[in-house]
N, C-alpha and C positions, 0 to 999 in steps of 0.2 A: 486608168490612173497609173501612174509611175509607182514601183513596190518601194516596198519599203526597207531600210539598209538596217540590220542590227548592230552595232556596235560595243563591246564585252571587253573590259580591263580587266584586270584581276591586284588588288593585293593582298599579299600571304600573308600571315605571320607564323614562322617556325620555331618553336620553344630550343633552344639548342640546346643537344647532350651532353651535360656538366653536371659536375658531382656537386658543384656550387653555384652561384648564383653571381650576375654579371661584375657587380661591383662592392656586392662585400662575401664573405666566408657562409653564409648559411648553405645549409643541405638542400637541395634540391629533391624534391620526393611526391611523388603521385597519391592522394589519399591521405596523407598525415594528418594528425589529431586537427584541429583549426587553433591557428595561431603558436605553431608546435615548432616551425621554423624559420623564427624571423626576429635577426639582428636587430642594433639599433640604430644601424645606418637604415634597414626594411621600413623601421619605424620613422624614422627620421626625427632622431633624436638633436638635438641643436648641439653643433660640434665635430657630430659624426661626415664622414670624408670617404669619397666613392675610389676602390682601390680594382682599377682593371681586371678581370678575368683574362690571363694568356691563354685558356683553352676554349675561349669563346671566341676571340679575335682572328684563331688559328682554323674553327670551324667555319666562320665567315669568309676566311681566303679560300679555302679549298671549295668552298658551295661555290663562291665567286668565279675560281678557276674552271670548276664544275660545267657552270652555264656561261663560259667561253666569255667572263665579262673582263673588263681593265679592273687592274687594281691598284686602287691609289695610295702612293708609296706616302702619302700623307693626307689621314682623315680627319675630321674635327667633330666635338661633342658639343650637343647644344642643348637647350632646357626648352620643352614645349609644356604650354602650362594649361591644367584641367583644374577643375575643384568638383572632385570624385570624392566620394566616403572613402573609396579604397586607393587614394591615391594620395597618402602620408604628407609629401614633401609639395604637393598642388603642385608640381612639373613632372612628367617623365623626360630622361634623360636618352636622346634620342639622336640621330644626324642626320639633319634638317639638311645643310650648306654643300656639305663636302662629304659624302659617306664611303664605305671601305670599297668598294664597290660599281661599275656604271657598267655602261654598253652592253650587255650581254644578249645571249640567243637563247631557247632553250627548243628543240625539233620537237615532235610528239606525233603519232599515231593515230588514226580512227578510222572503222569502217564507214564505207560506204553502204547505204540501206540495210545497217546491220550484218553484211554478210561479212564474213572473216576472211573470207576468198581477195576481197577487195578492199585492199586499204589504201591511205592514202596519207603521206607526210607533209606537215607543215612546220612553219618555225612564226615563233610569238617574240616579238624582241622584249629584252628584261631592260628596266628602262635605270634601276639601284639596288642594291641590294646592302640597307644600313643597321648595324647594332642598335638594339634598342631595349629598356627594360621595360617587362609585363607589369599590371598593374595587379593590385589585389582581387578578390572577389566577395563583391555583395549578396548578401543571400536573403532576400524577401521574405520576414514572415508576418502574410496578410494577417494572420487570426490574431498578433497582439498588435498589429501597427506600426512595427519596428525593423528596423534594417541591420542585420548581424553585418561583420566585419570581418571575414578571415584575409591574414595577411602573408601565407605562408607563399602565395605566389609572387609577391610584390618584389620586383626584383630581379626575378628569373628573366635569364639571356635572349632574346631575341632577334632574328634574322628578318624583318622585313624583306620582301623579293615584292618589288615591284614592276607589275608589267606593262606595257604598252597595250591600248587597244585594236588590238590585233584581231581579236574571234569574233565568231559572229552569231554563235549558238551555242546553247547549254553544252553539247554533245563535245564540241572544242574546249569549250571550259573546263572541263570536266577529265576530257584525256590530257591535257596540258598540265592539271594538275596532280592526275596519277603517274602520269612523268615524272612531274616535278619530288611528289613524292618518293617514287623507286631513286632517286638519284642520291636523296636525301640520308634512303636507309642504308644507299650500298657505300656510300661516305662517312656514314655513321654521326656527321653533322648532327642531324637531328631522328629523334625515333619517327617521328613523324603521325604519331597514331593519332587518328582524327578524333575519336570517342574521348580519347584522354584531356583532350584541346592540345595537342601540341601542333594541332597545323590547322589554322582558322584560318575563314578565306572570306574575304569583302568581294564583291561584285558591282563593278560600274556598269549601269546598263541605259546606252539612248538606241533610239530611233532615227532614219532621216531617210531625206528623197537623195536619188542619186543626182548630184553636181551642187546638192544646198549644202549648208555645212550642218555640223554633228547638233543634233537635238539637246535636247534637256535632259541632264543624264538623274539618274536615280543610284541610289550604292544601298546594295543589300549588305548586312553586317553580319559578322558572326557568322557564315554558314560553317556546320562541324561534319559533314559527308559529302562525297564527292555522286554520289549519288540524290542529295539534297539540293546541289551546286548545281545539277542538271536542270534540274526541275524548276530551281528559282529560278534561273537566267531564262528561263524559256516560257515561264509565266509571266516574266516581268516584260518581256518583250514584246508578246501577247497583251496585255495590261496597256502598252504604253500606244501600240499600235490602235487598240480600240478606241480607248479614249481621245486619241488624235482627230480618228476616222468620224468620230462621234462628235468631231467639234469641239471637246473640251482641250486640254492644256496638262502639260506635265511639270511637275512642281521638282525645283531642286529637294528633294530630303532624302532622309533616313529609313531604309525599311528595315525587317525582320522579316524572314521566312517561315513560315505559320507549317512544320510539316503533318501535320494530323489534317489540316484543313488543305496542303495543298500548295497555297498561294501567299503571295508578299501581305504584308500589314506594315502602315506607318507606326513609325517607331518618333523621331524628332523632325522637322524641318531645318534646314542650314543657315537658314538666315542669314544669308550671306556667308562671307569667308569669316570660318569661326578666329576669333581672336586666340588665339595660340599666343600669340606676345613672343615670338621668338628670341631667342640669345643665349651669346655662346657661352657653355658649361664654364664657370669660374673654375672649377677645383679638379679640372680633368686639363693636362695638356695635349696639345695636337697628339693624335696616335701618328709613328713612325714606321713603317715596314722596309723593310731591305730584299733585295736581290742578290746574284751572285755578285753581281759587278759592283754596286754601292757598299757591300758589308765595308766596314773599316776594319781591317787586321787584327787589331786589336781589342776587339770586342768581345764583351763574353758571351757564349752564343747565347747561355739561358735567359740572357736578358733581351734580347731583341727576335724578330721571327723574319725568316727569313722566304719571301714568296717562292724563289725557284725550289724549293728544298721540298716545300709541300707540294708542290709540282709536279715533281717526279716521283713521288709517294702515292699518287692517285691511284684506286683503285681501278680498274676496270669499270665504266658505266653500264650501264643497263643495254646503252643501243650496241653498244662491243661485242656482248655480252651472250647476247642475240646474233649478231653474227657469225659469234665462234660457234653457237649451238648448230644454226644452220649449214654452217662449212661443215664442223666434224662429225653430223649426225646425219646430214644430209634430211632432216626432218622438215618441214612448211615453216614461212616464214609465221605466219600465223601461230603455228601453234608455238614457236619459242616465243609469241608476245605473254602465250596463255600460263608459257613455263615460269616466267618472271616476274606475272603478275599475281601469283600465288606464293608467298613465303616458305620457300625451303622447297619447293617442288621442280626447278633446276638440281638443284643437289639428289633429290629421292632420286631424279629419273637419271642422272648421269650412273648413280651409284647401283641403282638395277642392270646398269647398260655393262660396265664395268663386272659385273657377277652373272650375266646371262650370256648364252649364246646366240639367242636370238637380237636379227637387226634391229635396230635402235629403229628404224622407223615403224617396226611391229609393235614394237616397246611401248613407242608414245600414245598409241592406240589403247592399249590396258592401263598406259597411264590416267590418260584424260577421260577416257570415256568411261573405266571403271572404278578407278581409285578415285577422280576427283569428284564423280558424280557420288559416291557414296559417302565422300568425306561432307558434301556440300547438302545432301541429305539429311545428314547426321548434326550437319553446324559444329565442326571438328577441323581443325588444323591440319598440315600434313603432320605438323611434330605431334599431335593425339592420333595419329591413325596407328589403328590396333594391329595393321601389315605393316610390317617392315620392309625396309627394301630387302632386306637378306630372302624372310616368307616371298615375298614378291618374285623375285630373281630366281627363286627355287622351284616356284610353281612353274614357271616359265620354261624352264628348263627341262622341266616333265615335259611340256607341250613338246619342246621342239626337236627332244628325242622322239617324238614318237610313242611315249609312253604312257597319253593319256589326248583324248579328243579335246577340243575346243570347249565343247558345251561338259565336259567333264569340268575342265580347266575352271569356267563362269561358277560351277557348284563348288568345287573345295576354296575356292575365292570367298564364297556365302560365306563358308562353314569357318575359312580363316578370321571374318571378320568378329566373328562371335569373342574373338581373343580368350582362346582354351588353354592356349600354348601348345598345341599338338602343330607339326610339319604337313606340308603339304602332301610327302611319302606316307605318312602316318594316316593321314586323313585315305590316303585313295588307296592304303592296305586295309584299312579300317572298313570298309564302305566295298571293297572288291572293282575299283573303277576302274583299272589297268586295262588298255587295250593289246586282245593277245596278238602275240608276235608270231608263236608256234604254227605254221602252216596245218601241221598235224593235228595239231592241238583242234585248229579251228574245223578239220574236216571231220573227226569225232566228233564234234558239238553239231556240223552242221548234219552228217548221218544219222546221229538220234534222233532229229528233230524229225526226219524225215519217216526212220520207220517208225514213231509213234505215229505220223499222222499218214498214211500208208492212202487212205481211203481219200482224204483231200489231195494228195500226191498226184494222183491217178485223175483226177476230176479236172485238175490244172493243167495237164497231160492232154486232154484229151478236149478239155474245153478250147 
């Protein structure tokens, strides 16, 4: 029998990092009291009027420029309608038609049979990437029967990045979106932390024979790890394959990913194309963006945004980023994936590199296989680890005077992690660990040894 083809869409949703909220003044804040931050536009108070966020509009160009997409010098806002408990106004305000956003790529990385020796680059094409407000949250409580209502999210700025189905297993899904992520932090767009919900990920997943066309897709909701994300697209594929195999049929709906048990559970069915009722935001005009070439002369700048400007602002991406590691350290491409997938552990190791004398490809050896496995041990941060790079770079520098062995070096490492405050000097005066230099030195030590043991001396001699 002909195998069978996966097919893997992905859409994101990315909280964007503002002090406020899309379209009115509240605070923006992870964990606040319930109901602690929300206007009466949040509420949707009758009268109240959606007033643009320029620092979300501004985050969405640069993600946009980011993932190599068009950006359209004219978008429009439209109203999609829900009837949520946590959804004040029954629309979110959304762009349905025309968003900030199209065409885009995004590349990504992943090994081949898990080995890091062997990798392998792809590209997913991004299909929009449109502004949109989050809704509030519901919070279930079974034992009275009742549904609380916090509203402090309702509001907050979102990026939509929609992709094309492009992948074909968890394992793609899943680096496409730790990609997508690192891009995210080093743009400062969005923090991106998944625990927190600032980067929630739906998964489209069909089946099909090769030359038929695309199966019955299924969309997993809500996934909050990329780790999770793996797991569900590769159950659900499994799931849909079986059931095919077995004769039965797969249903357009709605799942949830069950992680304690593993695998997908139905959530809703679609019942067809949900009625949204689209149409365009009354109380928002077209959004405008300018270039170098259209600005008008006379414009003030704080009032329009200008795309070349943030253009040329971009930071350095992740895949650059990586490259320069490679060029100037001459380290494995590999391991600068492993440098940039750890927060702050590009900067530890450049900055040990910078304060030792030893080569940066010795370097990355006690970085990763000492300092990270201890940090990753411990469930510690590089910014919690109790060695600094300064400790770090100092011990190092013992080694490669000569002033202390290798497996020396592994123990006052131990003893540094204990965080005493004492030097790596300190520790290996402390302790006597110094390997002697004194030629002299060492032939006295090694002639004692020998006239005390005079009678095994002789035995060795002779044996």
């Amino acid at each position: 029998l002909a195998p069978w083809i996966p097919v893997v869409g992905l859409e994101i949703h990315a909280q964007i990092s503002s002090n406020s909220k899309l379209f009115s003044g509240s605070q923006v804040q992870f964990a606040a009291p319930p109901n602690s931050l929300v206007s009466f536009f949040d509420a949707s108070l009758p009268g109240t009027l959606p007033v643009l966020n320029r620092r979300c509009v501004e985050a969405a160009v640069m993600t946009g420029l980011a993932l190599n997409c068009s950006i359209n010098k004219k978008s429009l806002f439209d109203r999609k309608h829900y009837f949520y408990a946590d959804l004040p106004a029954g629309y979110q305000i959304t762009q349905q038609r025309v968003p900030i956003a199209v065409n885009g790529s995004l590349s990504y990385t992943l090994c081949i049979d898990n080995k890091m020796s062997q990798m392998v680059t792809k590209t997913v094409r991004i299909k929009q990437i449109q502004l949109e407000q989050d809704s509030g949250k519901s919070l279930h409580d079974d034992s009275r029967c009742q549904t609380l209502v916090d509203l402090n999210r309702a509001g907050v700025g979102l990026m939509e990045v929609v992709m094309e189905p492009d992948m074909c297993c968890g394992e793609e899904a899943a680096a496409a979106v730790r990609e997508l992520q690192l891009i995210l932090q080093t743009l400062g767009s969005s923090q991106a932390v998944m625990a927190e919900g600032q980067l929630r990920v739906d998964a489209n997943v069909s089946v099909h024979h090769p030359g038929e066309p695309y199966g019955v897709r299924t969309e997993v909701k809500n996934i909050n790890s990329i780790r999770f994300l793996a797991k569900a697209v590769d159950y659900e594929i499994r799931r849909q394959i079986e059931e095919l195999e077995n004769g039965g049929t797969i249903l357009n709906e709605t799942r949830a990913f069950d992680s304690k048990l593993g695998c997908t559970v139905p959530m809703r069915d679609k019942e067809g194309k949900q009625d949204y009722r689209f149409m365009p935001e009354p109380n928002l005009p077209p959004l405008i963006l300018y270039d170098a070439k259209s600005l008008p002369a006379n414009m003030n700048h704080q009032q329009v945004i200008n795309i070349d400007w943030i253009h040329e602002r971009l930071p350095d991406l992740p895949s650059v980023k990586r490259e320069k590691l490679v060029e100037q350290y001459g380290i494995l491409p590999e391991h600068s994936f492993t440098l940039l997938n750890e927060d702050g552990l590009a900067e530890f190791f450049e900055s040990v590199v910078k304060q030792t004398q030893m080569k940066p490809k010795k370097v990355i050896g006690w970085i990763l296989n000492d300092l990270l496995s201890y940090l990753k041990q411990h469930s510690l941060t590089v910014k919690e680890s109790p060695v600094s790079s300064f400790l770090l770079a100092d011990l190092l520098n013992l080694l490669e005077k000569k002033e202390i062995s290798s497996t020396v070096a592994k123990r006052v490492l131990a003893e540094l992690w204990k965080g005493e405050g004492k030097t790596p000097l300190e520790i290996v005066k402390e302790q006597k660990l110094e390997l002697l230099q004194d030629q002299k030195e060492l032939e006295q030590i090694c002639q004692a040894v020998i006239d005390g043991q005079e009678n095994e001396v002789i035995m060795m001699v002779l044996g």
